[in-house]
C-alpha positions, 0 to 999 in steps of 0.5 A, spaced: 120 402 135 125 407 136 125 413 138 124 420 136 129 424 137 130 429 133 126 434 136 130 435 142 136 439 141 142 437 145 144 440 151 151 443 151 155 447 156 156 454 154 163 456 153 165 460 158 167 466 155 160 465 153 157 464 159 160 470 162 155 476 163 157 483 158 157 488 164 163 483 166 166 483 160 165 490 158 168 492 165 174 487 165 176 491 159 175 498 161 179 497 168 184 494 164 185 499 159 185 504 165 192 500 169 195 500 162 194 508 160 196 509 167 202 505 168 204 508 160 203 515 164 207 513 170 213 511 165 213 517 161 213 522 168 218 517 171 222 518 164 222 524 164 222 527 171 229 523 171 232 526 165 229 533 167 233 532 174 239 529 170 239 535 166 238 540 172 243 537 175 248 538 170 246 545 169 247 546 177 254 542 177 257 548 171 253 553 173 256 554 180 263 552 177 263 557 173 259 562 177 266 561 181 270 562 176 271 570 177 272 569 183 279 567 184 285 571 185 292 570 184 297 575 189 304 573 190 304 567 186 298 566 191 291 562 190 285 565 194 278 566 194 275 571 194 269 573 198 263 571 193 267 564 192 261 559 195 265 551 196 257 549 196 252 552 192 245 548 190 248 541 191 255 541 188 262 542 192 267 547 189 274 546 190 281 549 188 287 546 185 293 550 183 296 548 176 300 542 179 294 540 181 294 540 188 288 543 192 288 549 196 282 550 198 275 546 199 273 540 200 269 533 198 262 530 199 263 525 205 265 518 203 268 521 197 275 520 194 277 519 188 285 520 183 280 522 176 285 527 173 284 533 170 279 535 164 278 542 162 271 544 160 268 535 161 262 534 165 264 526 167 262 521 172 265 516 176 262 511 183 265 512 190 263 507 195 256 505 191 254 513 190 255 516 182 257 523 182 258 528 177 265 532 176 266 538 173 273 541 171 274 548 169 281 551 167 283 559 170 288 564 168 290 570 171 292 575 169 299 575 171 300 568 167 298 563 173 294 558 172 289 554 177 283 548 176 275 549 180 272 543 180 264 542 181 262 535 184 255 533 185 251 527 188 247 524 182 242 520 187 237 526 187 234 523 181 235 517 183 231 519 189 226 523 185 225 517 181 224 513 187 219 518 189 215 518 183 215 511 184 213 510 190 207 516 189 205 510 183 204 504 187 199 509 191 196 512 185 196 506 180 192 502 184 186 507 186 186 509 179 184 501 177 179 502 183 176 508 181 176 505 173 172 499 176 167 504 179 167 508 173 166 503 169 160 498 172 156 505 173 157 507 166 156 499 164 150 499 168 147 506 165 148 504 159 146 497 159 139 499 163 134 498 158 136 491 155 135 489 163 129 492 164 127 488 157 129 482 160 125 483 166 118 486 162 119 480 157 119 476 164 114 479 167 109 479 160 110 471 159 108 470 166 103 476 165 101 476 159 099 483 158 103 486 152 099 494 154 105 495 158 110 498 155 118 501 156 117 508 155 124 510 157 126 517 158 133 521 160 138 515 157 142 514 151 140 515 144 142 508 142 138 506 149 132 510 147 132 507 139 132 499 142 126 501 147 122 504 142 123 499 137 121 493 143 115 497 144 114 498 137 114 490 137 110 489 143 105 494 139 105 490 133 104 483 137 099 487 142 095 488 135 096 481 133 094 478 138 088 482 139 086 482 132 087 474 133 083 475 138 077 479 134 078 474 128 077 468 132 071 471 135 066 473 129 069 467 125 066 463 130 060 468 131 059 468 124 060 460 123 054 459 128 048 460 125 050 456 118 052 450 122 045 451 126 041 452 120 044 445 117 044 441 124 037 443 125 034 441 118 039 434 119 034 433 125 029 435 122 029 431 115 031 425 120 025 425 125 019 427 121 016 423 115 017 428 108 015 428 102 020 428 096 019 436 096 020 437 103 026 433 102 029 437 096 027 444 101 032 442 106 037 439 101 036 446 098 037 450 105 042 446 107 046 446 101 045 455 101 048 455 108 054 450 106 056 456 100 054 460 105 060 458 109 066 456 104 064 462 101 066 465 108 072 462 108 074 463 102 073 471 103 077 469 111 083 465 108 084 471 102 084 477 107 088 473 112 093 473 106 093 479 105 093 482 111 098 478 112 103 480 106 103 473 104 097 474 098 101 476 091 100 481 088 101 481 081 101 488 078 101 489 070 099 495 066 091 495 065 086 499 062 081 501 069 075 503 065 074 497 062 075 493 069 069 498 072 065 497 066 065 490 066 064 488 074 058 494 073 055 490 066 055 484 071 052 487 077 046 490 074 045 482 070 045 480 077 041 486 081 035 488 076 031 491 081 036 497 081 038 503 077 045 504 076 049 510 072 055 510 070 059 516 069 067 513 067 072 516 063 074 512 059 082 510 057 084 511 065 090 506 065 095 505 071 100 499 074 094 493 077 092 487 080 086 485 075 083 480 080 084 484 086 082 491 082 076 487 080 074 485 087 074 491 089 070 494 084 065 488 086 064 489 093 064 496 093 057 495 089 055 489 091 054 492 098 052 498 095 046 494 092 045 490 099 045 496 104 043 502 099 037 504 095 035 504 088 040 507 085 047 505 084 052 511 081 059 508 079 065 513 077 071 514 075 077 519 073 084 522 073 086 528 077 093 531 078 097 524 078 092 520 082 086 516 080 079 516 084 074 511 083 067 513 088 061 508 089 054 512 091 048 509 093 041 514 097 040 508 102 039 509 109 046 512 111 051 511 117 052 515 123 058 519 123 060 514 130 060 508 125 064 511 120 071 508 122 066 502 123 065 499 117 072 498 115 072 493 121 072 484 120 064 483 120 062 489 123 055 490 120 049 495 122 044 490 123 043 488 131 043 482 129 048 479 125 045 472 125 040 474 121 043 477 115 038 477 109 041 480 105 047 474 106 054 479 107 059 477 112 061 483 114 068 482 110 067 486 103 069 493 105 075 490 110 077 487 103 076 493 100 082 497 105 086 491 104 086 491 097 087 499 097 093 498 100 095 493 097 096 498 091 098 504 095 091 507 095 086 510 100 079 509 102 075 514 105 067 515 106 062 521 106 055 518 109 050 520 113 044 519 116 038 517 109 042 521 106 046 515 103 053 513 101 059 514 097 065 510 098 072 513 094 078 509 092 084 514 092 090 511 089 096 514 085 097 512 077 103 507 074 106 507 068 
């Protein structure tokens, strides 16, 4: 025979993109985003510390020319500088040529020479041994007619050199600003990622523990952390009730299949070890059979709550009249309970949106349990008040104590001590139904008991059209 392995998911190797984890990733990709601004920026300054400088200097090799323009003086066909004539002024060498072009006075940068002729008013460029320089030449004319030529020269590598510094100061800043971004960004990371680890390590903690009391209740994070770890204690909340209402189940089930699984084992034994009469023999059958309908229909009323409760029963609403649905299951609860006094008080032609079968059940198990745990008289009503439909069962039985109010509504809770010996055949399950069927019709359930004074229970639930 082969085997079956269908069961058994193939292991595969993750990705690797994939095994990686999302605090590397999210790092990763901010320390990158970081080196990218950073370095655009440092292109930006370089670019335009070098262009400022290129202008400035500019700006420098025309101002001094100019500024030296008045003062030059022309004597006896004779070029001379006078006293506020600067030959080097901010970076830039100044010269004088008469209008042959022959220098009289000034001198050039070290290393320089050039045979660049004349241009009046051209800021022009030129390389001597590797270097660029920046000519500037201005035409005089004196007033006696003479004419003579200023030019302004200056070294272009200042902005080279501030270029080189900027540079320089970005091969040290660059690399501590992709430092401080990893930094920045795994406490950033490990901030905001906080809660899914300590999700992670509760989850293991719970599966190894398993107490699903515990809860996050995380304060002082993110809004975005605060909502994933109120919805995960939300989670762990509903599991927590599951488990404990399993829990509940699984024991009053049990409890309460005990005593009709007994009661037939004991009358089996009974029937086997002991010579009886054929009446004898249809007691037994008979109590046997009592406790069998006992217990399918306990299951029956276990299999429809758990549906309902667990929003799997299907609800089918239709419009209907409700004081025909009251009125029927009151007619067929006095055929089945003689011995007690009903009133009914219902106004008539009260319609809305409901399920029939779940409506009537309701209505059943209100009395029926009025009529097991009251008195004599069972008083049914029903009416319509602003929008919403009340219908209230009222019995004068012995009454339930204020600290067992909220207790009725619970899966087989019972007020006799002993629930074993249940005379009057309920479960424990009508009114837990009841709430259910309630909800299921966007209504409420409420009870005003005391002590000998009985009991009314009241459905409050809106009216549909």
């Amino acid at each position: 025979m082969a085997k079956n392995n269908s069961s058994q998911a193939p292991k595969t190797r993750p990705k690797f993109w994939e095994a990686i984890s999302v605090k590397f990733i999210i790092i990763f990709w901010f320390t990158l985003l970081m080196v990218i601004v950073s370095a655009l920026v440092m292109v930006f300054m370089l670019t335009v510390s070098r262009l400022t400088m290129e202008q400035d200097m500019q700006r420098r090799v025309l101002s001094g020319v100019k500024a030296n323009s008045n003062d030059l003086k022309c004597e006896n066909d004779t070029i001379q500088a006078k006293g506020g004539f600067q030959y080097y002024v901010n970076g830039v060498y100044c010269l004088i040529y008469d209008a042959n072009c022959n220098k009289v006075a000034g001198e050039y940068p070290e290393g320089f020479y050039t045979n660049a002729g004349f241009e009046d008013g051209v800021l022009r460029t030129t390389e001597c041994g590797g270097k660029k320089y920046y000519i500037y030449d201005s035409y005089i004319t004196f007033k006696n007619g003479r004419h003579a030529w200023i030019r302004g020269v200056s070294l272009t590598t200042t902005t080279v050199t501030v270029a080189s510094t900027v540079a320089k100061v970005a091969s040290y800043v660059l690399p501590g600003v992709v430092v401080a971004s990893a930094i920045g960004g795994y406490f950033i990371t490990r901030a905001a990622l906080k809660p899914i680890d300590e999700i992670t390590k509760m989850s293991d903690e719970i599966s190894e523990g398993r107490d699903l009391s515990r809860r996050l209740n995380m304060r002082n994070v993110t809004m975005e952390a605060y909502i994933l770890a109120q919805s995960y204690d939300k989670m762990l909340e509903r599991l927590e009730r599951s488990f404990d209402m399993e829990k509940q189940f699984t024991s009053d089930a049990s409890h309460e299949l005990r005593t009709p699984t007994a009661v037939i084992i004991s009358q089996c034994e009974y029937a086997q070890e002991h010579d009886a009469t054929p009446e004898e023999f249809q007691d037994t059958i008979a109590i046997i059979k009592r406790q069998a309908r006992r217990m399918n229909a306990m299951v029956s009323q276990l299999l429809s709550f758990a549906r309902m409760e667990q929003g799997t029963q299907k609800v089918k609403l239709e419009h209907a009249d409700i004081s025909d649905i009251v009125e029927a299951v009151c007619e067929e609860q006095a055929e089945l309970n003689p011995e007690v006094d009903f009133q009914c008080a219902i106004d008539p032609g009260i319609c809305s949106n409901v399920d029939i079968t779940l409506m009537s059940r309701l209505v059943e198990n209100l009395i029926t349990n009025a009529c097991k745990f009251g008195g004599k008289h069972v008083k049914v009503g029903l009416y319509e008040e602003d929008g919403q439909i009340y219908l209230f069962v009222r019995d004068d039985g012995i009454g339930i104590s204020p600290e067992n109010q909220k207790k009725v509504w619970d899966r087989f809770w019972q007020a006799e001590p002993s629930r074993s010996d249940n005379r009057q055949g309920s479960n424990g399950l009508g009114l837990s139904m009841v709430r259910e069927i309630a909800k299921l019709h966007r209504g409420e359930m409420s009870l005003q008991s005391a002590p000998r004074q009985g009991s009314t229970f009241t459905l409050k639930m809106p009216k549909e059209e």
